[in-house]
C-alpha positions as CSV (number, residue, x, y, z in Angstrom):
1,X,98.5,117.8,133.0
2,X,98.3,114.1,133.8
3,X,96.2,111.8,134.4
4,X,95.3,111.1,138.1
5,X,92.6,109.0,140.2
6,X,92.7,105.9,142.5
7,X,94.6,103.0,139.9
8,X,97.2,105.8,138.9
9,X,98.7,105.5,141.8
10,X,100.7,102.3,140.7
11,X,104.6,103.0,140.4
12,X,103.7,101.7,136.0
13,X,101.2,104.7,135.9
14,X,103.0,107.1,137.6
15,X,106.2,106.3,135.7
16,X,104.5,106.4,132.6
17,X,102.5,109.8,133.2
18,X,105.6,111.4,134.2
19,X,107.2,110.1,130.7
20,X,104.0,111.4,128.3
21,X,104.1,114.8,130.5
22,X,107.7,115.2,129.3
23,X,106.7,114.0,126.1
24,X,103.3,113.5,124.7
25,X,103.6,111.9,121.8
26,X,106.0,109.3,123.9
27,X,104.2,106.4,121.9
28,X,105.6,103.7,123.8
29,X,104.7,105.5,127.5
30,X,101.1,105.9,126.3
31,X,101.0,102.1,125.3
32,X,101.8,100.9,128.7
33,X,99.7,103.4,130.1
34,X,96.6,102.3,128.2
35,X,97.0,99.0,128.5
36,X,96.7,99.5,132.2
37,X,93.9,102.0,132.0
38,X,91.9,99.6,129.8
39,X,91.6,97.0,132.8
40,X,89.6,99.8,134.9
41,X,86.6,100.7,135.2
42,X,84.8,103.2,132.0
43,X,85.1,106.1,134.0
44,X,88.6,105.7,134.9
45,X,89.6,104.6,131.2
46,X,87.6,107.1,129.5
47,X,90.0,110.5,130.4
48,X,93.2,108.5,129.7
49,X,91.8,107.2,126.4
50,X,90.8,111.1,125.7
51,X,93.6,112.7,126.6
52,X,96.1,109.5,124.6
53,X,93.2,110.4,121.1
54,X,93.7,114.4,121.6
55,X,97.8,114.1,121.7
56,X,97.6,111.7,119.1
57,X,94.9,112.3,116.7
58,X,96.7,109.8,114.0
59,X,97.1,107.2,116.0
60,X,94.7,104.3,115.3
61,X,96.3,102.0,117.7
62,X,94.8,104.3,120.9
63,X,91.4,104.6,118.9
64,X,91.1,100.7,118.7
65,X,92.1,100.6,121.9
66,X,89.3,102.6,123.7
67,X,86.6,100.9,121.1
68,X,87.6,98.0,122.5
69,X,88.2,98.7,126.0
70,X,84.2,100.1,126.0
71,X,83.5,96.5,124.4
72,X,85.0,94.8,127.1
73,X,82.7,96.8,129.6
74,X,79.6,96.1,127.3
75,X,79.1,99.4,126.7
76,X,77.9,99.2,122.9
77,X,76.7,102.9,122.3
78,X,79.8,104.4,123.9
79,X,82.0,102.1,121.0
80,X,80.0,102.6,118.7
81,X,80.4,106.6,119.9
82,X,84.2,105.9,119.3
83,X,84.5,104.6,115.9
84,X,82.1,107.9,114.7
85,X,84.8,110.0,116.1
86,X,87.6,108.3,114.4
87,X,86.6,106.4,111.4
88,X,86.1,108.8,108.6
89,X,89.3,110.5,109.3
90,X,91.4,107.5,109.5
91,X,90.9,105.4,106.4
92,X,93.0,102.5,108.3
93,X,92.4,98.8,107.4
94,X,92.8,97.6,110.6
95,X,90.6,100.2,112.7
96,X,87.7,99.8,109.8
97,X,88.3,95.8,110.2
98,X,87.4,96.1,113.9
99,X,84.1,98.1,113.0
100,X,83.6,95.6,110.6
101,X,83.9,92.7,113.6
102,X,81.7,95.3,115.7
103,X,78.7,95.7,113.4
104,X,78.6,91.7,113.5
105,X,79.2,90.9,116.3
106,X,76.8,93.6,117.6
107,X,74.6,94.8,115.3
108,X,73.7,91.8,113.3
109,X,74.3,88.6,115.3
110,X,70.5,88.5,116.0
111,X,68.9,89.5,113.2
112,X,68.0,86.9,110.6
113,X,69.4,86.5,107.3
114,X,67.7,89.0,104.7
115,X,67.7,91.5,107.5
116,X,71.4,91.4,108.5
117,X,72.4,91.9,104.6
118,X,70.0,94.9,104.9
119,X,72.2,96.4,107.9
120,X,75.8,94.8,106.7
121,X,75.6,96.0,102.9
122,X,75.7,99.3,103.7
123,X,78.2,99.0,106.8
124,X,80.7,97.3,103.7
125,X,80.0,100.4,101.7
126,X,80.7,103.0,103.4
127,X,84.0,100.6,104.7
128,X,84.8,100.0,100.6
129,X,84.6,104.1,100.5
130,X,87.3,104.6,103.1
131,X,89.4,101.7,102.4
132,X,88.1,100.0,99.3
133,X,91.3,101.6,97.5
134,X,93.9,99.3,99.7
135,X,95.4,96.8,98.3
136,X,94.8,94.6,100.9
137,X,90.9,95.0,101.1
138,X,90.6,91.8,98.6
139,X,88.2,89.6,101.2
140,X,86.3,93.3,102.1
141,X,85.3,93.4,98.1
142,X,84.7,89.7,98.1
143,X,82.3,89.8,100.8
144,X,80.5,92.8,99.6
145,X,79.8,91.2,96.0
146,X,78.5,88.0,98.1
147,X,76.2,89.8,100.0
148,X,74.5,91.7,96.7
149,X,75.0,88.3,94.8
150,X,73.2,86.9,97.1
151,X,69.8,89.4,97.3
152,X,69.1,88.3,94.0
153,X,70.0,84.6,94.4
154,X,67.3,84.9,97.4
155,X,65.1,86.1,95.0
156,X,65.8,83.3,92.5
157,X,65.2,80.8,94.9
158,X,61.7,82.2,95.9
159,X,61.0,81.6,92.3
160,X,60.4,85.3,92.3
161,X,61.5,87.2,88.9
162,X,65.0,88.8,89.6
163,X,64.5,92.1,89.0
164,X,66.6,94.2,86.6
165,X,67.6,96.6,89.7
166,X,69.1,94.0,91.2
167,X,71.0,92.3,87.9
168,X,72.1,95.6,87.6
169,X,73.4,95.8,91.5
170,X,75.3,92.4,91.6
171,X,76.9,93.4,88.4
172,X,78.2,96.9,89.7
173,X,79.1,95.1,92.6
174,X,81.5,92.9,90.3
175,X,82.9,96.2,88.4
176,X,83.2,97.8,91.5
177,X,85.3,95.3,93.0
178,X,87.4,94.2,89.7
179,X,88.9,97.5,89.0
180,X,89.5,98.6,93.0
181,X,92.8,97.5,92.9
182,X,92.8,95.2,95.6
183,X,95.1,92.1,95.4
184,X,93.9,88.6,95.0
185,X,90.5,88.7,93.4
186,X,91.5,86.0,90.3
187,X,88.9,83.8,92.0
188,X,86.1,86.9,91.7
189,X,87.1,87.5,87.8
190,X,86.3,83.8,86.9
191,X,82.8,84.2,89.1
192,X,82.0,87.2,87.5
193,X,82.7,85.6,83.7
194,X,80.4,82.7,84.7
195,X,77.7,84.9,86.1
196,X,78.1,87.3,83.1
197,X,77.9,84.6,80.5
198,X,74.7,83.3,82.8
199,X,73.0,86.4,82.9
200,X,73.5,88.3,79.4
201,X,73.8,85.1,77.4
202,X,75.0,86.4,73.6
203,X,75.2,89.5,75.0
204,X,78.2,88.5,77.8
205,X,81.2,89.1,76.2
206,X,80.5,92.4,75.2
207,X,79.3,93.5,78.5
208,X,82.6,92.6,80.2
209,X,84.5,93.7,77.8
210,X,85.3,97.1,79.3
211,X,85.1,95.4,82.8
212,X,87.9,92.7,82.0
213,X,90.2,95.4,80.3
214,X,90.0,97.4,83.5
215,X,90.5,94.9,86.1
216,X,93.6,93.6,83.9
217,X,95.2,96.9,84.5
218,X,93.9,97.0,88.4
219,X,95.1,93.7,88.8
220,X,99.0,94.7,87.7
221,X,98.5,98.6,89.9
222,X,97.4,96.3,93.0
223,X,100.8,94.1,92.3
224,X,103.0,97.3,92.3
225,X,101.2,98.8,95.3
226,X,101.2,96.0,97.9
227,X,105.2,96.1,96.8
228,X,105.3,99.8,98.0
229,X,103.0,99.4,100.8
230,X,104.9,96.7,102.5
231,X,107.4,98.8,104.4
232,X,105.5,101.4,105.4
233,X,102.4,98.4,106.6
234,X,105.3,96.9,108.8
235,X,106.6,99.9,110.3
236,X,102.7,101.1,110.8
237,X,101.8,97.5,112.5
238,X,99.4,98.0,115.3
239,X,98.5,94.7,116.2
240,X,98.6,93.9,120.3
241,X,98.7,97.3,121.4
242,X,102.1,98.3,119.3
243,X,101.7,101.8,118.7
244,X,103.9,102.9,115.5
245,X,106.0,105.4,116.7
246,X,105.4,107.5,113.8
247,X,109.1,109.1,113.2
248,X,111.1,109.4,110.2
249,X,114.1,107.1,109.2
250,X,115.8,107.6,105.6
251,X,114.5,103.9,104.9
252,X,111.1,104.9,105.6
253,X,110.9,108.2,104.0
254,X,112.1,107.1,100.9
255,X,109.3,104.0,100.7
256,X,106.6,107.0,101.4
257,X,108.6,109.2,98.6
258,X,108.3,106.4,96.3
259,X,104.3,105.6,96.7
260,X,103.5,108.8,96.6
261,X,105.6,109.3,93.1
262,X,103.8,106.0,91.2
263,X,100.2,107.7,92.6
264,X,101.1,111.0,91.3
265,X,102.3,108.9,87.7
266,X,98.7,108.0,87.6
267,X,99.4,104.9,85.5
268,X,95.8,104.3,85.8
269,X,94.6,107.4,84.1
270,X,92.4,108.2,86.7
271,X,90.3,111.3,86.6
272,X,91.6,114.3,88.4
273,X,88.8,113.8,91.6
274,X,89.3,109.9,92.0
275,X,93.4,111.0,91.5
276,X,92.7,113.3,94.2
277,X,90.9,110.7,96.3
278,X,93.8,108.3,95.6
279,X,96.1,111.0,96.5
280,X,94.7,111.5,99.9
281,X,94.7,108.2,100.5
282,X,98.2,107.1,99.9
283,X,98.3,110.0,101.7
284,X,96.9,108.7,105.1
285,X,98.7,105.2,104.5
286,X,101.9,107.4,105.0
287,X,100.9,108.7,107.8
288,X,100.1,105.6,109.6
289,X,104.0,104.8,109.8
290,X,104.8,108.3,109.2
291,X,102.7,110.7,111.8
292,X,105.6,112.6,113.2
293,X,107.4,113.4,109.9
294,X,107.1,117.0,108.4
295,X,108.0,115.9,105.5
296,X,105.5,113.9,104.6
297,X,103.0,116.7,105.4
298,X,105.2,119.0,103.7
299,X,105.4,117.2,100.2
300,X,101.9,116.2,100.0
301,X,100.7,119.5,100.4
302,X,103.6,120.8,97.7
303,X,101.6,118.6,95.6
304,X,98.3,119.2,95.6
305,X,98.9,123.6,95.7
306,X,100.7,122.2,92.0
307,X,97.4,120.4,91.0
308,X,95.5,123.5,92.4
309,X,94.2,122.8,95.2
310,X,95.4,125.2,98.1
311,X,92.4,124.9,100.3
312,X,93.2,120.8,100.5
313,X,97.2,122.0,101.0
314,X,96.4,124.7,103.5
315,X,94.8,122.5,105.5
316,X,97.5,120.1,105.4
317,X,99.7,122.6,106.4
318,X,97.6,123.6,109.1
């Protein structure tokens, strides 16, 4: 049943329970609602938040909403309790952007220089993991090669010997990066060419060579893909508290029908696990604008049973 303590009592609250007991995946309802819970105290927010997360497990809007709402009470642990309960299943830009502000803002801010690379490095990794295939994650990749870049320029400027571990982790950090498919990394390619040609003198332009040929081809797949991702991104906004209401329309449906067909293509020639992994994760950008549709769930799962892999489709189904 509802929710109900002291602040509930307000004729917005009670209007707004009534609505998500009639309906509780009434987005809009549980928007209002939240936005008024977040102004009390933790143990008056905490149930609401629960109760908005277990109706709504897809919604990242109600998740960001409760990290933040235990950030405005100082309570770091219980926000950082949050993201582990959401993060890994919702490979979303902006809920791994907050983390990303989080583990700054609250992790690092005091720590100096050497040792907050130590603790952000691998905060950006396992963030590049989740979301490292958007096409929007361009300043994510940029950060993380400036971050390894810049162990070894620290290194350099100790007069210490760089050592061939970390050459060799600035320049995966370039690969990496270059042939993500995230847009807007022409200013990354020309650094990486110049550190390259510094590092491997004769040697440079066969080292790239793969490299360059690889990012060309990322660089024209992140083109097409922020084209396909740009209706389903605006109907999935969640900035101020906008929940997506997560139905169907034709318009939509056909934009999720038409990413999912150039992933399935493959025009990358990926190999059938990082396919899969691409899969999945067109797969959840769908279903940020797309929760409530069947279909989407439906087709998907059609899909992968064809590539053989029922367990992955029975849980979709599920």
């Amino acid at each position: 049943g509802g929710v109900h303590m002291g602040w509930e009592r307000s004729p917005v609250a009670l209007r707004m329970s009534e609505r998500i007991r009639a309906d509780p995946l009434d987005t809009d309802a549980w928007r209002i609602l939240l936005a008024e819970a977040a102004r009390q105290p933790p143990a008056d927010f905490r149930p609401v938040f629960e109760a908005a997360v277990t109706a709504m497990p897809e919604a990242s809007a109600a998740w960001m909403g409760w990290a933040e709402a235990e950030l405005g009470a100082s309570e770091v642990e219980q926000a950082e309790a949050v993201f582990e309960l959401c993060l890994l299943r919702l490979p979303q830009l902006p809920l791994w952007h907050l983390f990303l502000k989080f583990v700054r803002e609250h992790k690092v801010a005091q720590l100096e220089r050497s040792a907050a690379r130590a603790q952000l490095v691998p905060a950006l990794e396992l963030l590049l993991e989740a979301v490292g295939a958007d096409p929007s994650a361009g300043p994510l990749w940029t950060e993380y090669v400036s971050l390894t870049a810049a162990a070894e320029a620290g290194a350099e400027a100790d007069g210490a010997l760089v050592s061939a571990a970390e050459l060799s982790a600035t320049r995966k950090a370039y690969q990496a990066a270059l042939t993500s498919c995230a847009a807007g990394l022409d200013g990354l390619l020309r650094e990486y060419e110049a550190w390259e040609t510094r590092t491997s003198g004769s040697q440079a332009k066969a080292m790239m060579h793969d490299t360059l040929e690889k990012a060309a081809a990322a660089r024209k797949a992140s083109r097409e893909r922020l084209a396909l991702y740009a209706p389903l991104r605006a109907a999935a906004a969640v900035a101020h508290g906008h929940f997506p209401p997560g139905v169907a329309t034709p318009r939509l449906l056909a934009a999720w029908r038409k990413l999912w067909a150039y992933e399935a293509s493959n025009a990358q020639r990926l190999d059938p696990p990082k396919l899969a992994a691409r899969m999945r994760f067109a797969l959840a950008q769908g279903a940020a604008a797309l929760w409530r549709a069947p279909q989407l769930w439906h087709e998907a799962a059609r899909w992968l049973e064809g590539e053989g892999n029922a367990p992955a489709a029975r849980w979709l189904e599920g």
